[in-house]
C-alpha positions, 0 to 999 in steps of 0.5 A: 500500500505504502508503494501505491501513496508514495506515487501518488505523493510523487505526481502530487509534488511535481505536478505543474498546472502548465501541464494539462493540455488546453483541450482538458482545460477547455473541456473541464471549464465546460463541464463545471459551468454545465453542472452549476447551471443544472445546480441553480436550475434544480435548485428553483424546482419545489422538492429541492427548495422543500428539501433545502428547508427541511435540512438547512438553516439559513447561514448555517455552515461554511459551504454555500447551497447553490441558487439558495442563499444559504450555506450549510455544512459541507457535507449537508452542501454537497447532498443539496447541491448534487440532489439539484444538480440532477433533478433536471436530469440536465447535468452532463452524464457518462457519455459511453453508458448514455447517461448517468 
């Protein structure tokens, strides 16, 4: 096990940004703004905001719930967020498997 952590401890250390083809980037820049904008637009649907009611208070945390105006513990932020982020069916999904 130790063998596998020090790998990846080593590509960690020497890894450059500059490294990443524009092509990777480009396309990374694609899909974060695709999932944000399935996030916010779940968000606005009845049964995420009644979700966001029933487990969030207002300011209640350090991790914000998008298209709310909350924030929440991080992992109370990351089950709305992604509960949004697929209500719509609207995110990106595996291309290969033709879906999610």
């Amino acid at each position: 096990m130790a063998k596998y952590l020090d790998v990846i401890a080593e590509f960690a250390a020497n890894f450059h940004g500059s490294d990443i083809p524009d092509e990777i980037c480009d396309k990374t820049k694609l899909i974060l703004t695709d999932s944000i904008g399935a996030i916010v637009g779940g968000a606005a649907e009845p049964e995420i905001r009644a979700l966001t009611d029933r487990l969030c208070n207002r300011d209640n945390g350090a991790s914000r719930v998008l298209g709310m105006g909350r924030k929440a513990e991080p992992a109370l932020a990351a089950l709305l967020n992604g509960s949004a982020g697929t209500f719509l069916e609207m995110d990106e999904g595996n291309q290969f498997c033709k879906g999610h």
